[in-house]
Each structure stands twice: as structure tokens, then as C-alpha cells.
GUVEX-922800 format. One record per residue: chain; residue in three letters; x negated, y, z of N, C-alpha, C in turn. Coordinates in steps of 0.05 Angstrom, whole numbers, plus 5000, padded with zeros to 4 digits. Atoms other than C-alpha are relative to their C-alpha. Layout:
# GUVEX-922800
ATOM chaine residu  n.X  n.Y  n.Z ca.X ca.Y ca.Z  c.X  c.Y  c.Z
ATOM      A    Ala    X    Y    Z    X    Y    Z    X    Y    Z
...
# end
This chain:
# GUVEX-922800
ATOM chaine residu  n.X  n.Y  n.Z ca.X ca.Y ca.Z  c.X  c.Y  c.Z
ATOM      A    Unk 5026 4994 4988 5022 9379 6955 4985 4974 5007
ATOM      A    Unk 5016 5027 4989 4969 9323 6961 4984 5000 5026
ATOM      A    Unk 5004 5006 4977 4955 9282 7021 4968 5001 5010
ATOM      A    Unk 5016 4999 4982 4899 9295 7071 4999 4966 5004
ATOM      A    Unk 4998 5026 4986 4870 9223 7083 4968 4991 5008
ATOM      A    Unk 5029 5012 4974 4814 9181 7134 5003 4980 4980
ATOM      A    Unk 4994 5023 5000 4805 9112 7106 4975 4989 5005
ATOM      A    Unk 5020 5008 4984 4764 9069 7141 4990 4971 4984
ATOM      A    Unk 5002 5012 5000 4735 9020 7102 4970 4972 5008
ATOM      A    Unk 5021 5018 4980 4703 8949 7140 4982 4982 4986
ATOM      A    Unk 5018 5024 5018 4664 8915 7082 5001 4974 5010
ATOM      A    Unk 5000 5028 4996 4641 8840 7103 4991 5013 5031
ATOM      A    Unk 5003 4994 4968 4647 8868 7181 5017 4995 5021
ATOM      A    Unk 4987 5002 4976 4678 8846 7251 5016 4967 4990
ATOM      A    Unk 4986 5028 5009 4708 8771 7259 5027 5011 5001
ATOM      A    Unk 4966 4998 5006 4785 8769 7268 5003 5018 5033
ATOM      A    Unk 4986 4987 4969 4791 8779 7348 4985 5032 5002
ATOM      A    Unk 5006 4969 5005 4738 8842 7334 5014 5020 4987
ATOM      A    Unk 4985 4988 5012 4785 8863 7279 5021 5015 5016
ATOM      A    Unk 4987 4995 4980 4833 8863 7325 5002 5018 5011
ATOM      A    Unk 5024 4971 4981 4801 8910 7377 5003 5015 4986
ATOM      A    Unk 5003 4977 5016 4784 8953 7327 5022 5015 4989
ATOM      A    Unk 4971 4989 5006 4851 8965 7306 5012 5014 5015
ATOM      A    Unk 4989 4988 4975 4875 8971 7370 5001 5022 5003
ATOM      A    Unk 5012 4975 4987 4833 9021 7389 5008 5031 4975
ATOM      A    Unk 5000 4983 5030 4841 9059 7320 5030 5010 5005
ATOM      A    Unk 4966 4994 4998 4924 9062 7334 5004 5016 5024
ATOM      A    Unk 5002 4989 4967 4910 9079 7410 4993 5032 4994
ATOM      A    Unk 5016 4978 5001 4869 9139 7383 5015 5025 4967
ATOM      A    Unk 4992 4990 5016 4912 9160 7334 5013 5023 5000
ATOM      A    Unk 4986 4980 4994 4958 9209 7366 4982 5027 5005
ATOM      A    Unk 5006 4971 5006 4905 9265 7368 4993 4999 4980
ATOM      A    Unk 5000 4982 5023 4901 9271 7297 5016 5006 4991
ATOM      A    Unk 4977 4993 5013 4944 9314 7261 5014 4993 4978
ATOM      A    Unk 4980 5024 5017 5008 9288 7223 4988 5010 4982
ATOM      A    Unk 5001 4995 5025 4988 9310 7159 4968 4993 4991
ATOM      A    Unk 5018 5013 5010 4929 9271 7161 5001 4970 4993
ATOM      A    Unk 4999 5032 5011 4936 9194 7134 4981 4988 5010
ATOM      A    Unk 5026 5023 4988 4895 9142 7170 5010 4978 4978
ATOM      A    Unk 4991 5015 5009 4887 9088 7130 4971 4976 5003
ATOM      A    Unk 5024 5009 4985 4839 9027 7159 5003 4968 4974
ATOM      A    Unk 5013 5002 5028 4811 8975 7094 4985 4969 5013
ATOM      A    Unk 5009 5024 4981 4799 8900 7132 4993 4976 4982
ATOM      A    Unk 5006 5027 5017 4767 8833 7097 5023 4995 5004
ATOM      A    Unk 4970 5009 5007 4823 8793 7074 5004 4986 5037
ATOM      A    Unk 4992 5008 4983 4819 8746 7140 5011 5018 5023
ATOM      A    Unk 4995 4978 4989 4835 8808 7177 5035 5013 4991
ATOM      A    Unk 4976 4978 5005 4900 8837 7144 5019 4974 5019
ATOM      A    Unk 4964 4998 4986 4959 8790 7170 4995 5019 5035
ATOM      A    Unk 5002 4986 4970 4928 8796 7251 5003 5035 5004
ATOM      A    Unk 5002 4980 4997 4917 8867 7236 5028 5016 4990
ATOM      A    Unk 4968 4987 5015 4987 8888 7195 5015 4999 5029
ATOM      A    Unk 4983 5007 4966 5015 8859 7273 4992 5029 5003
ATOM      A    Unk 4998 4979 4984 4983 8912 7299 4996 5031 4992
ATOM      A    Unk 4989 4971 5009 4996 8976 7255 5022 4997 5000
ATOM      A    Unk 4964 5007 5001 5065 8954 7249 5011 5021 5015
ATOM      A    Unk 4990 4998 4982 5109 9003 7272 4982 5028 5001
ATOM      A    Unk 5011 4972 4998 5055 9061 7270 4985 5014 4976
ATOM      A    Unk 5005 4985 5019 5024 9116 7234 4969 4987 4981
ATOM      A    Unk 5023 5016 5001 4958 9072 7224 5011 4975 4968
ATOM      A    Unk 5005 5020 5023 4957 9043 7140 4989 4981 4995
ATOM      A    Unk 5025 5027 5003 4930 8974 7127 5006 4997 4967
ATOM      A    Unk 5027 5012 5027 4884 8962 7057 4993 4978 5010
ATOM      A    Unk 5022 5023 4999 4851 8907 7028 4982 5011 4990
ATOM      A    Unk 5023 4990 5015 4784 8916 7006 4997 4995 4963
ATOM      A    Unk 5000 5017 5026 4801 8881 6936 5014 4986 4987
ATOM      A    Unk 4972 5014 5003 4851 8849 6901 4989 4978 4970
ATOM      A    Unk 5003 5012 5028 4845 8797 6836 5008 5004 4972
ATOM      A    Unk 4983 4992 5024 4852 8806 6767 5023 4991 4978
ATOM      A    Unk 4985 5028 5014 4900 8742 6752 5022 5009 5028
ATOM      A    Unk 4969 5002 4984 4978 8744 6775 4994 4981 5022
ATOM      A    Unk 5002 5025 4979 4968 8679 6808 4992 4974 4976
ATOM      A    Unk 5005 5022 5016 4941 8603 6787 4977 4997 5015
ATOM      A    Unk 5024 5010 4990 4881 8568 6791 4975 5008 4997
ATOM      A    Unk 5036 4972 4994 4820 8621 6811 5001 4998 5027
ATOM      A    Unk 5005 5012 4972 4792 8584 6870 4983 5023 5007
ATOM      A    Unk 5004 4978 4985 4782 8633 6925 5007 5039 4996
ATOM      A    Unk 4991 4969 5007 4815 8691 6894 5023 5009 5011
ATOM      A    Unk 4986 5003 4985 4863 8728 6931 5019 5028 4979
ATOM      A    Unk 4992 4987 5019 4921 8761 6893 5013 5030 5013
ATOM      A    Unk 4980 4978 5001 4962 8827 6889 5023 5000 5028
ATOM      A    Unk 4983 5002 4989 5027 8806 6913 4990 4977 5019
ATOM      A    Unk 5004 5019 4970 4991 8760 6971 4992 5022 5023
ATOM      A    Unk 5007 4982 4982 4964 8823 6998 5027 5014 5009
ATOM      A    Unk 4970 4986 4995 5037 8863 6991 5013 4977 5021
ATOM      A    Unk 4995 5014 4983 5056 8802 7028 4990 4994 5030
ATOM      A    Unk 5008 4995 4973 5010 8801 7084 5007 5033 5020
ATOM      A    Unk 4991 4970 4986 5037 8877 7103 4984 5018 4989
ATOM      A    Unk 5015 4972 5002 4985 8920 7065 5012 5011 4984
ATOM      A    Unk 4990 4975 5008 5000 8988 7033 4991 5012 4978
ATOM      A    Unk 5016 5002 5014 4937 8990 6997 4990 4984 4986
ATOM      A    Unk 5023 5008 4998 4881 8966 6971 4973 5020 4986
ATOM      A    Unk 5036 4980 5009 4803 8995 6947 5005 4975 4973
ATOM      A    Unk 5016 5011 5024 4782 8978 6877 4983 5010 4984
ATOM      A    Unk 5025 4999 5003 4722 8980 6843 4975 5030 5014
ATOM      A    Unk 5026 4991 4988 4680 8996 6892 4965 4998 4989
ATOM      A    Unk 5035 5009 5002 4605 9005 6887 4991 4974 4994
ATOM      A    Unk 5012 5026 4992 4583 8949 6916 5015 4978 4984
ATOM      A    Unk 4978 5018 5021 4642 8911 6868 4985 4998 4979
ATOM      A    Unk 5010 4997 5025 4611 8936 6813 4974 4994 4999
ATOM      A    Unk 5015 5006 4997 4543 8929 6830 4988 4978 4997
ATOM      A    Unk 5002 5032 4987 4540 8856 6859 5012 4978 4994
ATOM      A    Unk 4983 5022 5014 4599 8828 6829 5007 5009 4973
ATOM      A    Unk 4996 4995 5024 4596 8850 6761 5028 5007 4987
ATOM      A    Unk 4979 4982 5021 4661 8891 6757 5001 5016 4977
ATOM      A    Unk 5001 4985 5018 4670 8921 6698 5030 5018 4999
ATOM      A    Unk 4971 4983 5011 4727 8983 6675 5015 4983 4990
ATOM      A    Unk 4982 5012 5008 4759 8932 6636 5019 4974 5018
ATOM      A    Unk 4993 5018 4988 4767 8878 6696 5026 5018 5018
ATOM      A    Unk 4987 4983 4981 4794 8939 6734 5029 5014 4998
ATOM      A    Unk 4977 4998 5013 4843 8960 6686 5027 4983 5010
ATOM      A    Unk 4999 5024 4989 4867 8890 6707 5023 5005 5025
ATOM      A    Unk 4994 4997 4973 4871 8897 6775 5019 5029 5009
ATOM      A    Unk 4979 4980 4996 4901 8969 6776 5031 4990 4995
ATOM      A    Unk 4972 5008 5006 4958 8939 6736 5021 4988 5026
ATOM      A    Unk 4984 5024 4980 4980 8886 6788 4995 5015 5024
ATOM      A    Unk 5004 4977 4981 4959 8932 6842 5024 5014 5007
ATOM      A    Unk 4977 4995 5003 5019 8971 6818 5021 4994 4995
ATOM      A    Unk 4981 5026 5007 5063 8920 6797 5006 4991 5030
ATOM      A    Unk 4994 5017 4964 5060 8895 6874 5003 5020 5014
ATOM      A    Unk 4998 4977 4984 5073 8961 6903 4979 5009 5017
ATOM      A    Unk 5023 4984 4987 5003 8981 6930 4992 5019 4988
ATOM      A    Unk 5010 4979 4999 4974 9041 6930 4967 4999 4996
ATOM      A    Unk 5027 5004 5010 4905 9045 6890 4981 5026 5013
ATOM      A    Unk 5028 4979 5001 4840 9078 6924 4979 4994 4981
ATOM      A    Unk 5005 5015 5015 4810 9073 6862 4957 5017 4998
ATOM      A    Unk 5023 4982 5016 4726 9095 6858 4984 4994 4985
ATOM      A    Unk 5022 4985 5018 4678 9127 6823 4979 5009 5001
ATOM      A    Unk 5017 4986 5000 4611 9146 6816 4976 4986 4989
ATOM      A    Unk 5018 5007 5024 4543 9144 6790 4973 4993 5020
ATOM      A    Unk 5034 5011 4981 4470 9109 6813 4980 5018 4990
ATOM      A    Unk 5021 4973 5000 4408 9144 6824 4986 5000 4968
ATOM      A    Unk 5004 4990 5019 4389 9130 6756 5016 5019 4980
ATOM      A    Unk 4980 4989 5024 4447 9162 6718 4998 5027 5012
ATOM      A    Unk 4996 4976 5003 4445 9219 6766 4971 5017 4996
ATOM      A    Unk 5028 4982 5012 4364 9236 6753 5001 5005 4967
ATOM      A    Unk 4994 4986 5021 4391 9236 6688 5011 5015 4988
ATOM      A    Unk 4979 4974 5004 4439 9286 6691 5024 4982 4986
ATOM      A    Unk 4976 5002 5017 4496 9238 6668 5021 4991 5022
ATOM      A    Unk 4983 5005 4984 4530 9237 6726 5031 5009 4999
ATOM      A    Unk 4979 4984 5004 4587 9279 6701 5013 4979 4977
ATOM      A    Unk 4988 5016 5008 4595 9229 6647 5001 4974 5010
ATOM      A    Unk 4991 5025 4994 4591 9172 6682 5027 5005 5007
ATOM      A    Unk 4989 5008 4992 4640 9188 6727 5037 5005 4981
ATOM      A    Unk 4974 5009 5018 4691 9214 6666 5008 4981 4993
ATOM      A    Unk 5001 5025 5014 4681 9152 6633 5018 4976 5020
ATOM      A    Unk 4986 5013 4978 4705 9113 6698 5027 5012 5008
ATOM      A    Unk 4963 4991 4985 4772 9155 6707 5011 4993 4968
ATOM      A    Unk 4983 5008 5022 4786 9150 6627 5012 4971 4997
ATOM      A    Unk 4997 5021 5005 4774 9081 6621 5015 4981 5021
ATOM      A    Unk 4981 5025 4988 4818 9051 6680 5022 5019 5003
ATOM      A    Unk 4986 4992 4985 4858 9112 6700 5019 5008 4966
ATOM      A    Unk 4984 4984 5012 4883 9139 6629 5023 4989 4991
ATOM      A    Unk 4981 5023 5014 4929 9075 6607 5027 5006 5025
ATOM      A    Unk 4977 5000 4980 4975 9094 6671 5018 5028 4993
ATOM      A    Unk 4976 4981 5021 5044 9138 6661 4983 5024 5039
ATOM      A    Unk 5003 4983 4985 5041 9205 6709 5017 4981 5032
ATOM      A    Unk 4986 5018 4976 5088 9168 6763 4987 4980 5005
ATOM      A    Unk 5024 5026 4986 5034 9114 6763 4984 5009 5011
ATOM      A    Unk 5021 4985 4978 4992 9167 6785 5002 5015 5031
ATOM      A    Unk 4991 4993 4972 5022 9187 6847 4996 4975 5017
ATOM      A    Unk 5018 5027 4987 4998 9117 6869 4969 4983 4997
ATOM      A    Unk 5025 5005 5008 4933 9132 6854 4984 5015 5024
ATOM      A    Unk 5023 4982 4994 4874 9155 6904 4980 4995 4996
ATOM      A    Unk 5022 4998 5014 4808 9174 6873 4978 5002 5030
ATOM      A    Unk 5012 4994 4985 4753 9165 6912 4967 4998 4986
ATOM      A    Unk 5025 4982 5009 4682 9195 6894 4977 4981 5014
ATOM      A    Unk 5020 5016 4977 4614 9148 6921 4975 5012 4981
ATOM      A    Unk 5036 4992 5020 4545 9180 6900 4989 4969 5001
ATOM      A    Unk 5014 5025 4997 4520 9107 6893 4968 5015 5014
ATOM      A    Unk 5022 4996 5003 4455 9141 6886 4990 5017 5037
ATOM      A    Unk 5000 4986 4969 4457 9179 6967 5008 4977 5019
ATOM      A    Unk 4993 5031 4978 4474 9105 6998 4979 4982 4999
ATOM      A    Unk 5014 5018 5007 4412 9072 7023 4975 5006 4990
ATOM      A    Unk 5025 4979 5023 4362 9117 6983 4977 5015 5017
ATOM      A    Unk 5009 4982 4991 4345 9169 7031 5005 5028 4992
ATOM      A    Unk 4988 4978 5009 4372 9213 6989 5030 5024 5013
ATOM      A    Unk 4976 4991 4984 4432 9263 7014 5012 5009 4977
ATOM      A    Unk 4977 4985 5008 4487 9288 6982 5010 5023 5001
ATOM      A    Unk 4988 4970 4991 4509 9367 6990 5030 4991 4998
ATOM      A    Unk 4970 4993 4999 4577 9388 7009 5004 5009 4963
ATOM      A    Unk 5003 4976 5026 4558 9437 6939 5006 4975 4983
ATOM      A    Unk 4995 5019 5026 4547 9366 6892 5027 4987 5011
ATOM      A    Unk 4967 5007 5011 4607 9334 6914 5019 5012 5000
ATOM      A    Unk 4982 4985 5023 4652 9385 6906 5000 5004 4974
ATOM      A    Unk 5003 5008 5023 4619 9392 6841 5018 4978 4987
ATOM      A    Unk 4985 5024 5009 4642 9319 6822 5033 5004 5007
ATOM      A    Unk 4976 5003 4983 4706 9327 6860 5018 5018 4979
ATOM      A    Unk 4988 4984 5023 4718 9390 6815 5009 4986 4970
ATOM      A    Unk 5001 5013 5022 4702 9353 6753 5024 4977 4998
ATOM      A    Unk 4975 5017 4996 4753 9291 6770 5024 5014 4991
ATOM      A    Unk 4970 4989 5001 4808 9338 6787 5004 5012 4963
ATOM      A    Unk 4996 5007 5021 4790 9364 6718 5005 4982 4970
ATOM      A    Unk 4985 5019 5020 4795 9310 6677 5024 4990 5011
ATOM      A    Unk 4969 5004 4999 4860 9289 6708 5018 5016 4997
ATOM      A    Unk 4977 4972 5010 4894 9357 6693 4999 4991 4966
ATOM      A    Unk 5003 4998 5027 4866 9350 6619 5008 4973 4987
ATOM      A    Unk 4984 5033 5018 4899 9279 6608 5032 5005 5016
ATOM      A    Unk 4961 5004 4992 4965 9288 6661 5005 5030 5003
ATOM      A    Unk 5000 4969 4983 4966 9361 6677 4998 5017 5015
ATOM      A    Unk 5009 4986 4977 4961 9411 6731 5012 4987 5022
ATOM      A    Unk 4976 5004 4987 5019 9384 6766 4982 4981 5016
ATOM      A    Unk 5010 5027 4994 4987 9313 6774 4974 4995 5015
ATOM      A    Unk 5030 4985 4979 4910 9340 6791 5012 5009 5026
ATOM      A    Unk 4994 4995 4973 4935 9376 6840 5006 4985 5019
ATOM      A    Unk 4991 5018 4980 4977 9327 6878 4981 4973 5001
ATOM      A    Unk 5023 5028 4986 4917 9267 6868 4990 5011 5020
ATOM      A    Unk 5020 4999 4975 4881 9258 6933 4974 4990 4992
ATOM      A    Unk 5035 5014 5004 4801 9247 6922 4990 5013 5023
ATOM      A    Unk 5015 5003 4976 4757 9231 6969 4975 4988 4999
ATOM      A    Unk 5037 4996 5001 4686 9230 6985 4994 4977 5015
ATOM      A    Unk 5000 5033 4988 4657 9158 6999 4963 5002 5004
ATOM      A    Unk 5027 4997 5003 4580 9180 7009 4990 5006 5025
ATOM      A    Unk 5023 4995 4977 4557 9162 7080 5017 5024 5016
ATOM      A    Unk 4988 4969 4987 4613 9218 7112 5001 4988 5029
ATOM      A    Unk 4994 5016 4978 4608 9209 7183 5010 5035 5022
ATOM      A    Unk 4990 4982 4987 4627 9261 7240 4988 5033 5000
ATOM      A    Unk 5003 4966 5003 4572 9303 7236 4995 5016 4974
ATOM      A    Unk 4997 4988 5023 4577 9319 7166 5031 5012 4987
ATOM      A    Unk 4974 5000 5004 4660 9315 7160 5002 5027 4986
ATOM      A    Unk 4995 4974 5005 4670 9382 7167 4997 5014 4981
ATOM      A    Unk 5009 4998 5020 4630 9403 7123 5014 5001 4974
ATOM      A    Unk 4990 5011 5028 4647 9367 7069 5031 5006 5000
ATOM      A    Unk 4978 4993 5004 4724 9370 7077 5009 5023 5011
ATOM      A    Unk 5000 4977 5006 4719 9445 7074 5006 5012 4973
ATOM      A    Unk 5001 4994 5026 4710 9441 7004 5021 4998 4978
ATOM      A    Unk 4987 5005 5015 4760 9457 6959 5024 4978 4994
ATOM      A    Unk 4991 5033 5017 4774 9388 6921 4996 4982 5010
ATOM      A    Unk 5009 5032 4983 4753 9337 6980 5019 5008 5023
ATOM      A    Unk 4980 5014 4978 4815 9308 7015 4991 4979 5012
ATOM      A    Unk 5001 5014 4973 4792 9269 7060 4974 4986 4989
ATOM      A    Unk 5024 5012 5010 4738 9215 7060 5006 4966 5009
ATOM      A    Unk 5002 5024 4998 4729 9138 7050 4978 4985 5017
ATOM      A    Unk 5023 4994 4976 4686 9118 7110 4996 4967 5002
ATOM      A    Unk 5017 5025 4998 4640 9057 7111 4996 4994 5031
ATOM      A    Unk 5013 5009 4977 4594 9048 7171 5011 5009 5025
ATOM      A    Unk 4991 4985 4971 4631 9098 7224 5027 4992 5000
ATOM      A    Unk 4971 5009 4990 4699 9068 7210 4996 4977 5012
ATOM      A    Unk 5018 5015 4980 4664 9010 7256 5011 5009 5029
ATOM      A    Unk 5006 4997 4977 4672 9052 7309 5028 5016 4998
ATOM      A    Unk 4971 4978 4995 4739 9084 7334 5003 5024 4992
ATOM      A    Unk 5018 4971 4988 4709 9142 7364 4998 5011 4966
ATOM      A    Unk 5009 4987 5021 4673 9156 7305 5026 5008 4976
ATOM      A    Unk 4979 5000 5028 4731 9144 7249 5023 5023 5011
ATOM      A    Unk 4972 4977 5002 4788 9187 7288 4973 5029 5010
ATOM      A    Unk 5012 4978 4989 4730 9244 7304 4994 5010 4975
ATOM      A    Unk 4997 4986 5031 4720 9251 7223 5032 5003 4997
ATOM      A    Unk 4989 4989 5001 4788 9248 7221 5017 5032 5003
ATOM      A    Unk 4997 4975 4998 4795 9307 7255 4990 5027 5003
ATOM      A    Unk 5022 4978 5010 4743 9349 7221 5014 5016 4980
ATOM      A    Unk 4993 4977 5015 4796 9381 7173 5005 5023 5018
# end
């Protein structure tokens, strides 16, 4: 049965001693949500050792936001795989939005990065999704196939159990635009489909996907009502304690 999960992630936000705090408070607040929900909190790199201190020991996951697509060597300012498995994380996020967007990730860099990702024992939140042009064009369904074939299909089924999919309307971040519970289930549906029709039912089923589009407390609910949305990847409200364990406990 696939996991129910929060993940909170902090983009370029909070210095180290705020990190801190924030953690704190995030571990402190953890015991009213229910076990069978996964917290998992997503810190700039200067952030993971101070912060691994203080999940250590509890139910509270530490992510990186990013990982490199080189083992190790000389790629000034790049931070690898097994440096993150080393600082204590569990995770990491890759190709994000804003990755792809801003830093010109491409499927094939990502391929990459999944590899060593897995290779170092982390656990890939890996997303997906499409900008407001692709979805006024109705190709939102293929974009976001195109993005699970092309990094997710080269992995064996047991590589997929260290996979979570996570869903971002690019196009509902920033726009003004909203998102329905109705379209991302839609998408959510579609994912779980194409991963049955490349690994099987078995494998769909047990992926976790999750909705990365602006989810904050008073929409949670909502949304992780639906079907095919385990949980949600949370930007601006995982900032706030409060806010991050109060979506958490909107299933």
C-alpha cells in the first residue's frame, strides 16, 4: 500500500539558525499527525547537516532540494549524491519547476541525477508537469507522459519503490490561475496510468504522487480526497510550522 506523505519543501528560504527553528518546531509538532502520514521537510544544502541534528532520532525526513549529475570531481559548486547521503538525508527533489525553468534541466540531465540518486541510497521526489502554455494547449497530458517516460522508464520495478512522483501545474504558480481538486486528479490519474502500462498494477498502485500546486491548509483537504493524490509537496506554507503540520493533517 503506498505512503501518505507532507513534504515541505524550503526553496532559497530561512538562514541556518532560522532553519533550525523551523525544524524544531516542525518535530515539536509532529506528534499530532497520524503515523501513517510521512513528513518529510526539503532544506538548501547549507541547511541539511544542522538540520539532520535535529530530525535525528524522529519521525521528521530530511531532503535536499537537488543533487548533481557528476559522481564527484571538478564541478565548482556542485553538490553531489553521496555528499547529501552523507550529510543524513533520505531524500532529495529533482527536476523541479523552477530547475527546469531557470536552470535549464533537461529529461536527459535528470536521467543523470536519478541514477546516482539511487546509487547513494536516496529516495527520489521526482516532478512533473506542464506551463500555462502547454496546458492552453491541451498538451498537458503529453507533456507530463513524456516527463515520466523519459527519466522514469530506464529504472527496474524495485527502482521504483524509491521513486515519488510529484505533480506541479507550473501553469497555477504565480499566474492567478487555480488548479481544481477535478484537474489534478485528472493528471494524477493519468501518471498512475502510465506507470501501470510500463511496470504494472502492482507498482502504480504502491507509487506515491503528489500534488505540488500552491496546496496549503485551506485547500488540503480537498485535494487529498481525491483518489490518486497522496499527499502534497508544499512550497510557501512549509515556512510555517503551523501551516505544514495543519496540511498534514487534512487527510
Amino acid at each position: 500500500m503506498r505512503k501518505k506523505i507532507v513534504a515541505g519543501n524550503w526553496k532559497m528560504n530561512t538562514t541556518v539558525p532560522e532553519g533550525v527553528e523551523l525544524a524544531k518546531a516542525v518535530v515539536e509538532k509532529s506528534a499530532q499527525v497520524a503515523e501513517g502520514v510521512g513528513l518529510v521537510i526539503a532544506t538548501p544544502f547549507t541547511r541539511l547537516v544542522p538540520v539532520a541534528d535535529v530530525v535525528k532520532g524522529t519521525r521528521v525526513q530530511l531532503s535536499a532540494e537537488n543533487c548533481a549529475d557528476k559522481e564527484k570531481g571538478a564541478y565548482t559548486g556542485e553538490v553531489s549524491a553521496a555528499m547529501l547521503a552523507s550529510a543524513g538525508c533520505e531524500y532529495t527533489i529533482l527536476g523541479h519547476s523552477e530547475r527546469r525553468q531557470y536552470y535549464g534541466e533537461t529529461d536527459a540531465i535528470l536521467v543523470e541525477k536519478v541514477k546516482l540518486a539511487l546509487a547513494n541510497g536516496l529516495d527520489v521526489i521526482y516532478c512533473v508537469g506542464e506551463n500555462l502554455d502547454q496546458r492552453e494547449a491541451g498538451k498537458h497530458f503529453e507533456v507530463v507522459t513524456s516527463q515520466i517516460e523519459n527519466v522514469l522508464f530506464g529504472l527496474s520495478a524495485e527502482e521504483m519503490a524509491k521513486i515519488v512522483v510529484a505533480y506541479e501545474p507550473v501553469w497555477a504558480i504565480g499566474t492567478g490561475k487555480t488548479a481544481t481538486a477535478e484537474q489534478a486528479q485528472e493528471i494524477h490519474a493519468c501518471i498512475r496510468k502510465v506507470l501501470a502500462d510500463k511496470f504494472g498494477a502492482q507498482v502504480a498502485d504502491d507509487t506515491t504522487i503528489l500534488y505540488g500546486g500552491s496546496c496549503k491548509p485551506s485547500n488540503a483537504k480537498e485535494l487529498f480526497a481525491c483518489p490518486d493524490i497522496d499527499g502534497g509537496l508544499i512550497g510557501g506554507a512549509a515556512l510555517k510550522a503551523d501551516d505544514f503540520i495543519q496540511i498534514a493533517l487534512s487527510f
